[in-house]
MMTF fields as JSON, N, C-alpha, C and O atoms, coordinates in Angstrom:
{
  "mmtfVersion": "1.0.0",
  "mmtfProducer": "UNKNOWN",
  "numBonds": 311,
  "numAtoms": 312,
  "numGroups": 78,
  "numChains": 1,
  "numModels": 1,
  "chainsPerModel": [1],
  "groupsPerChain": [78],
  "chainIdList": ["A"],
  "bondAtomList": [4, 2, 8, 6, 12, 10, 16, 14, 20, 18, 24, 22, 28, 26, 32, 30, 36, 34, 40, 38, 44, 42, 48, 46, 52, 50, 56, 54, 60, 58, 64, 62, 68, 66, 72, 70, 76, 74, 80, 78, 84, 82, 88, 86, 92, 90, 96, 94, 100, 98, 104, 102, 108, 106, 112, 110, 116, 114, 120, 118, 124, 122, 128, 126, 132, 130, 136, 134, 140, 138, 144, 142, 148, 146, 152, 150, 156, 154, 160, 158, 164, 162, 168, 166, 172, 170, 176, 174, 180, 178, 184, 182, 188, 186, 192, 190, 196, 194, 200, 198, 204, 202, 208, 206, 212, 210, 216, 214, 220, 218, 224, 222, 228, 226, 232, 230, 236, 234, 240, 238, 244, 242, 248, 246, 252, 250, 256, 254, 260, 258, 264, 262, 268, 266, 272, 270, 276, 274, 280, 278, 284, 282, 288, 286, 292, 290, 296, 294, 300, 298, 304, 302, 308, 306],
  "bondOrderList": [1, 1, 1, 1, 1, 1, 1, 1, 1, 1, 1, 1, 1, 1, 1, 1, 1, 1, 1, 1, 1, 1, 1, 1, 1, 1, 1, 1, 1, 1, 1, 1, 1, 1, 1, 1, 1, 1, 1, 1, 1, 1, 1, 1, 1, 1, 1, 1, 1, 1, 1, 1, 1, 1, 1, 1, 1, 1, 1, 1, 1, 1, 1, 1, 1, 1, 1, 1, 1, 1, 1, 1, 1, 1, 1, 1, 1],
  "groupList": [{"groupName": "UNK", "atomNameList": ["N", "CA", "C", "O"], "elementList": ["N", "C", "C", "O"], "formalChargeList": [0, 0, 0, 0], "bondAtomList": [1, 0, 2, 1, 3, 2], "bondOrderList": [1, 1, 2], "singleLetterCode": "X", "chemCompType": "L-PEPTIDE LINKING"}],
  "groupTypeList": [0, 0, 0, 0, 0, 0, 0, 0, 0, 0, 0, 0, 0, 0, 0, 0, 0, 0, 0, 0, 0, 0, 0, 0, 0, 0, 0, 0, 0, 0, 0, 0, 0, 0, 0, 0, 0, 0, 0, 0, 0, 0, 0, 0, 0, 0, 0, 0, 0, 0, 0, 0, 0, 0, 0, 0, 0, 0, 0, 0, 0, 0, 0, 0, 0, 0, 0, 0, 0, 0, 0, 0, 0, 0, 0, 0, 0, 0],
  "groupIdList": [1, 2, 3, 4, 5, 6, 7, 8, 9, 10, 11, 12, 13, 14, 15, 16, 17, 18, 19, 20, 21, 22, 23, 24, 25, 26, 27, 28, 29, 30, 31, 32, 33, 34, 35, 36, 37, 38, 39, 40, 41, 42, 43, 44, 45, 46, 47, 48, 49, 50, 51, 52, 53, 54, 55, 56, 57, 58, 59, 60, 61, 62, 63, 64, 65, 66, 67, 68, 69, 70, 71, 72, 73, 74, 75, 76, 77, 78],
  "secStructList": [7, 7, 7, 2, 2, 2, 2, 2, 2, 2, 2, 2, 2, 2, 2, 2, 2, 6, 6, 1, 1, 2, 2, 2, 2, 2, 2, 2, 2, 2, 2, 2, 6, 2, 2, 2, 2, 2, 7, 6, 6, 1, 7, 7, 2, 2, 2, 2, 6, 2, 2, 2, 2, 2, 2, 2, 2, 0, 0, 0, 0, 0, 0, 0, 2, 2, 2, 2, 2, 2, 2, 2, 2, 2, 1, 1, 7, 7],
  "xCoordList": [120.575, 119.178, 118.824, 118.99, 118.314, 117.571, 116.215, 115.227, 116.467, 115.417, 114.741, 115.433, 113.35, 112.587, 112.946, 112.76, 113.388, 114.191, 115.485, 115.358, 116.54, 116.904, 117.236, 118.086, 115.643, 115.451, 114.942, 115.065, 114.252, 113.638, 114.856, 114.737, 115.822, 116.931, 117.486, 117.622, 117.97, 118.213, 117.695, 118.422, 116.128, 115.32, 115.218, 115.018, 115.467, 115.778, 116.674, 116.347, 118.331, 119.508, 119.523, 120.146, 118.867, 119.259, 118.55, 119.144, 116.811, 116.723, 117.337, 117.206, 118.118, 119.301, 120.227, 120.316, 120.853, 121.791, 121.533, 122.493, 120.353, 120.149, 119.867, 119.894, 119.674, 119.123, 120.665, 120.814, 121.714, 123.005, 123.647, 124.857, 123.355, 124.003, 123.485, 123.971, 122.788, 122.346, 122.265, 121.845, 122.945, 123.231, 124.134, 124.631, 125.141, 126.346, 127.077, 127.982, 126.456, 126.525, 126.075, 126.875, 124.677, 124.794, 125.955, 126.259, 126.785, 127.438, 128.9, 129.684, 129.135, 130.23, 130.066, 131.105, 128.985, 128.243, 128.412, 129.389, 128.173, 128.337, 129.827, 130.13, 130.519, 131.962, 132.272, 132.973, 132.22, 133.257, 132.408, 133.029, 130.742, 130.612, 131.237, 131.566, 131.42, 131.808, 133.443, 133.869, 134.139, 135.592, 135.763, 136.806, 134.456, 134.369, 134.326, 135.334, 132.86, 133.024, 134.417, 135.142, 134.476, 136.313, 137.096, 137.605, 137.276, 138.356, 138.116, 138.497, 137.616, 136.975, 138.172, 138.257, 138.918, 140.399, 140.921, 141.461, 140.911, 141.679, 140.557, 139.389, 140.954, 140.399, 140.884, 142.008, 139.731, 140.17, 140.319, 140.157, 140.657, 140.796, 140.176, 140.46, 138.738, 137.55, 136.898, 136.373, 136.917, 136.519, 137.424, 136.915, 138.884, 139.897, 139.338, 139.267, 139.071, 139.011, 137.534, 137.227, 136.683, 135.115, 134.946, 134.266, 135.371, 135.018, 135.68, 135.324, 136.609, 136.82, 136.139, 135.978, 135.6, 134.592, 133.482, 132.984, 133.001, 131.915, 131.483, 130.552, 132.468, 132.703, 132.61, 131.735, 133.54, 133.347, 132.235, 131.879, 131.598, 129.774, 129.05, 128.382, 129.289, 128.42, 128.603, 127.795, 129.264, 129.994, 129.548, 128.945, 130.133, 129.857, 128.104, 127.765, 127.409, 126.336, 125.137, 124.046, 125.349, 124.076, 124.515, 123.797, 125.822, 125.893, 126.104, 125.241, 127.255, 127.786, 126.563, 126.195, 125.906, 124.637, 123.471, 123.197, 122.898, 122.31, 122.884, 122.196, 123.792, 124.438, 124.48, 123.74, 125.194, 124.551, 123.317, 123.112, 122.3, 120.903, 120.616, 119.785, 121.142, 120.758, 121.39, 120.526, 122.201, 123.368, 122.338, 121.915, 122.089, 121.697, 120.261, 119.875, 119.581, 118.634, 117.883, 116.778, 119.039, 119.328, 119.698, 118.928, 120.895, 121.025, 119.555, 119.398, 119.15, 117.827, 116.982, 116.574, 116.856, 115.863, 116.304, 115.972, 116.97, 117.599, 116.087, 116.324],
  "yCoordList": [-52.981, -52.805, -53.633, -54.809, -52.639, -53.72, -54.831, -54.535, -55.916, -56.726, -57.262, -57.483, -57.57, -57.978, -59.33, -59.501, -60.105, -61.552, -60.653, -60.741, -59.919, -59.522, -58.714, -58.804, -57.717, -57.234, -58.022, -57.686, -59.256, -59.952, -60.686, -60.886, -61.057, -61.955, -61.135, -61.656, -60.053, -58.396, -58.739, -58.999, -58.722, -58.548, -60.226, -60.418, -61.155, -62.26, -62.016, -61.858, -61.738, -62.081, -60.603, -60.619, -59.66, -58.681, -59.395, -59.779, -59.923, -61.012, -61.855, -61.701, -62.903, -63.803, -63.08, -63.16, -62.424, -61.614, -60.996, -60.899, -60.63, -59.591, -61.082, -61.085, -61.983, -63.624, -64.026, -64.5, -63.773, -64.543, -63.471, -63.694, -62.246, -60.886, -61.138, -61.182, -61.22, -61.633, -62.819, -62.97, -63.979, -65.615, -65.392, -66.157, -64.677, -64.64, -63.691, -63.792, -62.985, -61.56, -62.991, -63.559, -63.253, -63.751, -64.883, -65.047, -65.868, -66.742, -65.917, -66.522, -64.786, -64.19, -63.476, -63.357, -63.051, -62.616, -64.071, -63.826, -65.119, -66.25, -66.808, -67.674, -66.495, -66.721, -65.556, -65.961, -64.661, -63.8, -63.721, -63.313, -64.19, -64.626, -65.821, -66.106, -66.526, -67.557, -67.294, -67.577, -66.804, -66.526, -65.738, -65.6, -65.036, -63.731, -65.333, -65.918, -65.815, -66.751, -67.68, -67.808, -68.046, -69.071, -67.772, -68.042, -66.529, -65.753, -64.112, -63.49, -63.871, -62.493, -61.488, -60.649, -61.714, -60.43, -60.451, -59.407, -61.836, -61.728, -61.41, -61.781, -60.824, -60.677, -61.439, -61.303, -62.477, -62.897, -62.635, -61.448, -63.601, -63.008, -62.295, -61.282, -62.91, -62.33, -61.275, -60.599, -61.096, -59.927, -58.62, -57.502, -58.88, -58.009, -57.604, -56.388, -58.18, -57.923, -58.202, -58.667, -57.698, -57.872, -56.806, -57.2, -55.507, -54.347, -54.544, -53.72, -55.654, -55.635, -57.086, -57.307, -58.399, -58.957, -58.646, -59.107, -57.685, -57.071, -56.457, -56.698, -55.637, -55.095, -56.054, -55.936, -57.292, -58.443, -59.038, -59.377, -59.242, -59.977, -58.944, -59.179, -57.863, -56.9, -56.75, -57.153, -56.396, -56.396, -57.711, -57.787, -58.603, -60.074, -60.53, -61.08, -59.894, -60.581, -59.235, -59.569, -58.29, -57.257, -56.501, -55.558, -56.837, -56.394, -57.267, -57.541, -58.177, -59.268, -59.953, -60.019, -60.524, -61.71, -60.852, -61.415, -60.041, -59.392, -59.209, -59.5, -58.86, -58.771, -60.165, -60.396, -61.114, -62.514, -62.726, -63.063, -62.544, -63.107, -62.056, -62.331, -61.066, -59.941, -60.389, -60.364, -60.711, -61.54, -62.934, -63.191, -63.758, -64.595, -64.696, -65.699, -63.873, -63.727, -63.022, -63.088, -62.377, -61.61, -62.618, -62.891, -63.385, -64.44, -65.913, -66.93, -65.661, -66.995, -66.394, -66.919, -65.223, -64.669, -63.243, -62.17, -63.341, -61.993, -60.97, -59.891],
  "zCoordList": [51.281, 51.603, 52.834, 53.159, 53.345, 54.988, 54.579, 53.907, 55.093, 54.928, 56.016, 57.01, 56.08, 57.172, 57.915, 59.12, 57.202, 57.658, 58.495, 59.717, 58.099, 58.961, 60.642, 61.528, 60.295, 60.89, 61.814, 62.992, 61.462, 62.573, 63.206, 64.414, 62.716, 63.415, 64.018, 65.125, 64.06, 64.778, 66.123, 67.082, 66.148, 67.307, 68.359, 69.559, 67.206, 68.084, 68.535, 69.711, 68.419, 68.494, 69.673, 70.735, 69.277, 71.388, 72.152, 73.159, 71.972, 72.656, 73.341, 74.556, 72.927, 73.083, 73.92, 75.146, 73.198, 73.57, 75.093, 75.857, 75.458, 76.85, 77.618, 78.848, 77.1, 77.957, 78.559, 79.685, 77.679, 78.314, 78.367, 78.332, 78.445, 79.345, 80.778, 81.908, 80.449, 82.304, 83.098, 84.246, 81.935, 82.888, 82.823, 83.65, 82.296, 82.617, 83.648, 84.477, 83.301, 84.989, 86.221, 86.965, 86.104, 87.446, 87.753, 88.935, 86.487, 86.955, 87.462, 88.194, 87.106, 87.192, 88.671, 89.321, 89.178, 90.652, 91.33, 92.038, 91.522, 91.99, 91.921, 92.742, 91.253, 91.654, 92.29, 93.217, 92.367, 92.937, 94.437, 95.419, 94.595, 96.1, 96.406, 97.557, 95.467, 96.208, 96.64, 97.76, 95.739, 96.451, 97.445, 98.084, 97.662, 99.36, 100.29, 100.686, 100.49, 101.355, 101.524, 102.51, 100.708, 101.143, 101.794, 102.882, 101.382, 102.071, 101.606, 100.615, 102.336, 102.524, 102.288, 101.391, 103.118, 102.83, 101.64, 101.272, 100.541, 99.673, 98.395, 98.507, 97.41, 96.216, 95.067, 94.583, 94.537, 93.53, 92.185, 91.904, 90.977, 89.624, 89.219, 88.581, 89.67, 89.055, 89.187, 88.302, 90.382, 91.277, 90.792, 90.729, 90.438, 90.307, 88.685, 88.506, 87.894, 86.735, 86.07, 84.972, 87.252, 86.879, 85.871, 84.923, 85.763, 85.283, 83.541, 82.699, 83.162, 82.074, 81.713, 80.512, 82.934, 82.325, 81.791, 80.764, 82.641, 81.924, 80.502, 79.735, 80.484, 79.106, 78.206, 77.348, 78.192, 76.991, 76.841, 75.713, 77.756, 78.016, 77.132, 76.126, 77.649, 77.174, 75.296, 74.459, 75.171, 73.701, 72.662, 71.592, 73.512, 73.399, 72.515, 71.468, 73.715, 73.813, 73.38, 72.916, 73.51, 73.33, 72.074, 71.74, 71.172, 70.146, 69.591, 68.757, 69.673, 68.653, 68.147, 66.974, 69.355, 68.72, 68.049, 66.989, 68.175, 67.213, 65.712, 64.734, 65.639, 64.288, 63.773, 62.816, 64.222, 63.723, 63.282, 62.116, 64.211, 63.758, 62.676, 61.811, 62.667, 61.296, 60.213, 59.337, 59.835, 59.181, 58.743, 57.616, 60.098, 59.689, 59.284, 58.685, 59.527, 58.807, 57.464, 56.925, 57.275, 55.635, 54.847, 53.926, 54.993, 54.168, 54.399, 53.723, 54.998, 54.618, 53.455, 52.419, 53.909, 53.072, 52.424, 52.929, 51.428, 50.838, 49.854, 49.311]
}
């Protein structure tokens, strides 16, 4: 059964979740400028494998942490 304690930790936790989907995009945008400036021709780790960082942030943070706060807010208040 769905409960309102959950549902509300649900809505905190995409909250959260869309807050460090997007501090983490920008810290991951800030390294891979910063490895253009040191050396423009070469591509670094990050840059090379932005398209599967992303995916984990995303996953990470706009599904995983919602399910927590739903989780964790079903069990406070069952």
């Amino acid at each position: 059964m769905i409960s309102i304690a959950g549902l509300i930790g649900g809505v905190m936790g995409i909250y959260l979740g869309w807050l460090n989907y997007r501090l983490l995009l920008g810290f991951m945008e800030a390294a891979i400028n910063k490895g253009r400036e040191r050396n423009p021709t070469e591509k670094g780790w990050v840059e090379l494998a932005e398209p599967t960082i992303r995916k984990v942030i995303f996953t990470l943070t706009i599904i995983g942490i919602p399910i927590v706060g739903y989780l964790a807010g079903a069990s406070i208040a069952p």
